[in-house]
C-alpha positions as CSV (number, residue, x, y, z in Angstrom):
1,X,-38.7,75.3,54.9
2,X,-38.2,75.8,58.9
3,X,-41.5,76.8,60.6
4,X,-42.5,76.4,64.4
5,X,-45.6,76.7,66.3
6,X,-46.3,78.6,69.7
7,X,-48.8,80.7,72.1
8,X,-49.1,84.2,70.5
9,X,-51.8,85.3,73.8
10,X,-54.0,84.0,76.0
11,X,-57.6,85.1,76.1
12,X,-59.5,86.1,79.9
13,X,-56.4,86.8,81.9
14,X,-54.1,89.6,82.0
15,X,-50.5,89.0,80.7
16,X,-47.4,90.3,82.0
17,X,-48.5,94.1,80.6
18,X,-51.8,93.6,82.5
19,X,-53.8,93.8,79.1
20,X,-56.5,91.4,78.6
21,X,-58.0,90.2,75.7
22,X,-61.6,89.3,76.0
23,X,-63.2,85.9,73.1
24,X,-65.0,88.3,71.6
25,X,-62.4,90.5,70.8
26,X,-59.8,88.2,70.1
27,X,-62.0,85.4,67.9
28,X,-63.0,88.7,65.3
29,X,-59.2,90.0,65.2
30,X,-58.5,86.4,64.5
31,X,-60.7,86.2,61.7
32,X,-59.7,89.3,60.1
33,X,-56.3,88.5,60.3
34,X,-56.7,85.1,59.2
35,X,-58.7,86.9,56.0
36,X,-55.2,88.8,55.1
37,X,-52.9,85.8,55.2
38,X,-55.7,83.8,53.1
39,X,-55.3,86.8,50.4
40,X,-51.3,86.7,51.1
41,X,-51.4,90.4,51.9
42,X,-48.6,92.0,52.6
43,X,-50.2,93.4,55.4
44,X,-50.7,90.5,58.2
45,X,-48.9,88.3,56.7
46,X,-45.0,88.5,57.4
47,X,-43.6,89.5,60.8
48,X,-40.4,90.6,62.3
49,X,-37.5,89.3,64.6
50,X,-37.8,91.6,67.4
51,X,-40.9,94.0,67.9
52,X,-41.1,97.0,66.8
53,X,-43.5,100.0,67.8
54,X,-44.3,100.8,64.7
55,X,-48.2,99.6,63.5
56,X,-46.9,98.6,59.9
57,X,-44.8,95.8,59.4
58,X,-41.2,96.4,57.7
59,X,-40.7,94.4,54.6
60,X,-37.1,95.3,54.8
61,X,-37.0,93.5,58.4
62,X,-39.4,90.7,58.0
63,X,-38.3,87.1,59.3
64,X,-41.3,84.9,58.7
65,X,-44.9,84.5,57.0
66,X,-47.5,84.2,59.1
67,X,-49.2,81.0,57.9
68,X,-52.2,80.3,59.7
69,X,-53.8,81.2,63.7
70,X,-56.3,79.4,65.4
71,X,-57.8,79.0,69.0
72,X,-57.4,75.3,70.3
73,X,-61.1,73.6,71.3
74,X,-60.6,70.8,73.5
75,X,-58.0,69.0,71.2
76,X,-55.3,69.3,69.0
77,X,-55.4,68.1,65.5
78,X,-53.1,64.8,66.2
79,X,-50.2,66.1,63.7
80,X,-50.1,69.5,66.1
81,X,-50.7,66.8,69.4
82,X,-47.2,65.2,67.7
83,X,-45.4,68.0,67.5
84,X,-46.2,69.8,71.0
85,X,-45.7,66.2,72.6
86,X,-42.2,66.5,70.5
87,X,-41.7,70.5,71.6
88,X,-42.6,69.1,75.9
89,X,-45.4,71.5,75.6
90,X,-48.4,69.8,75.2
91,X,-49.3,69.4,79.4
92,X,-49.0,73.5,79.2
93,X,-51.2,73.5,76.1
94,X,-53.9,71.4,77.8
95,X,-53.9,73.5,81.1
96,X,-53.9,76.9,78.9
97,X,-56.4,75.8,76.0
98,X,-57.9,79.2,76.1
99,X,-54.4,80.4,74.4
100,X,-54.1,82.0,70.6
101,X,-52.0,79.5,68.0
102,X,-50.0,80.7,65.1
103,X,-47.6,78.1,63.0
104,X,-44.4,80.4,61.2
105,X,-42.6,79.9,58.5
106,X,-38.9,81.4,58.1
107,X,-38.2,83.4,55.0
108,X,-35.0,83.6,53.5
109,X,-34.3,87.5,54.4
110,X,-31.3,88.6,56.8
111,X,-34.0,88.4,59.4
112,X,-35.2,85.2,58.9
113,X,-31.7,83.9,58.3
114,X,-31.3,85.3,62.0
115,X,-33.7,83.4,63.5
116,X,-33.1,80.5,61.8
117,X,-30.0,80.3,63.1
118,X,-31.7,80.5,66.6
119,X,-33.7,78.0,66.2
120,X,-30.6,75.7,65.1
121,X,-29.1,76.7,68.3
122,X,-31.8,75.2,69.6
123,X,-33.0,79.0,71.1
124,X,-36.9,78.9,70.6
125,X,-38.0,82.5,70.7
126,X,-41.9,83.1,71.7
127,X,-44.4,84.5,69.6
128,X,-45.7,88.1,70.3
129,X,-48.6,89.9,69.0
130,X,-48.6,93.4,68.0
131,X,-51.5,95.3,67.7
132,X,-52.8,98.9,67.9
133,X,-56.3,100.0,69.6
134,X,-57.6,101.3,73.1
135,X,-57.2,99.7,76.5
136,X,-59.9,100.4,79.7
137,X,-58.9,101.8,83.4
138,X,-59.2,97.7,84.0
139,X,-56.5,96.6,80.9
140,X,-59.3,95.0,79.3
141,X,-58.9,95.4,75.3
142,X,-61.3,97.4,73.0
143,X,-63.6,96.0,70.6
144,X,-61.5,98.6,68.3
145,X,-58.0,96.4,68.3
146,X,-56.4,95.5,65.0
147,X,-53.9,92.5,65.2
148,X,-51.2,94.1,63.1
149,X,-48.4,91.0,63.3
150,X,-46.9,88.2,65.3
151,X,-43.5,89.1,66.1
152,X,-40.6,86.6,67.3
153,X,-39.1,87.9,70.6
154,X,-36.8,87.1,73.2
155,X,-39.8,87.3,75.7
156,X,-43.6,87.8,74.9
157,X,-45.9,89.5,76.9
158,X,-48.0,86.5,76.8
159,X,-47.0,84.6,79.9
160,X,-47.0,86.2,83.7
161,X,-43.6,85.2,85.8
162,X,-44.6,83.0,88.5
């Protein structure tokens, strides 16, 4: 079983698309997500290599199972603290502890034989949420989003270019 763990957003600062996604917001989209991968729903639980613009997930192109999300306090659980130590991420994780966690698992579809295969190239793609709902004049996020998966991509939205 291959999984990773990575940023899926950051909450109170506009990413690269300008959107912003507010605690409030993104601790209930959380938790209702979180419900669906608890009940191994169909729906929120699997993802796809590459994101797609569509607000239902394809089975047919799924490449991994969503296994859990969670919003970092001020530490990491010391097997997570291992790993991002291991990964050279854990100073970025302490300066961004306001980011949105999800841990992956790879299924064995053509999809999620494809990105395992990127991963034993030693090519780490990000993590990229995909969701449906309105966005303010100011890019700030509605209360009416609905976290629809948590796409691997070649770039994620999440992280501004310096």
């Amino acid at each position: 079983m291959t999984e990773f763990t990575g940023i899926v957003f950051k909450t109170g600062q506009p990413n690269k698309n300008g959107r912003i996604y507010t605690p409030g917001v993104t601790d209930r989209a959380i938790a209702e997500y979180q419900k669906n991968i608890d009940n191994k729903s169909a729906i929120g639980e699997f993802g796809e290599l590459g994101q797609s613009n569509s607000n239902v997930v394809s089975l047919e192109h799924a490449s991994h199972r969503i296994k859990e999300m969670w919003i970092p306090k001020n530490r990491l659980p010391r097997k997570k603290k291992k790993l991002y130590k291991k990964l050279g991420k854990y100073q970025e994780w302490k300066r961004n502890c306001k980011c949105v966690m999800a841990t992956i698992e790879i299924v064995d579809t053509p999809g999620g034989k494809s990105l395992k295969a990127l991963l034993n190239a030693k090519i780490k793609p990000q993590l990229a949420v995909r969701g449906v709902g309105s966005v303010n004049s100011n890019g700030i996020v509605g209360e009416d989003f609905k976290l629809i998966s948590i796409d691997a991509v070649s770039e994620s939205a999440t992280f501004k270019k310096r």
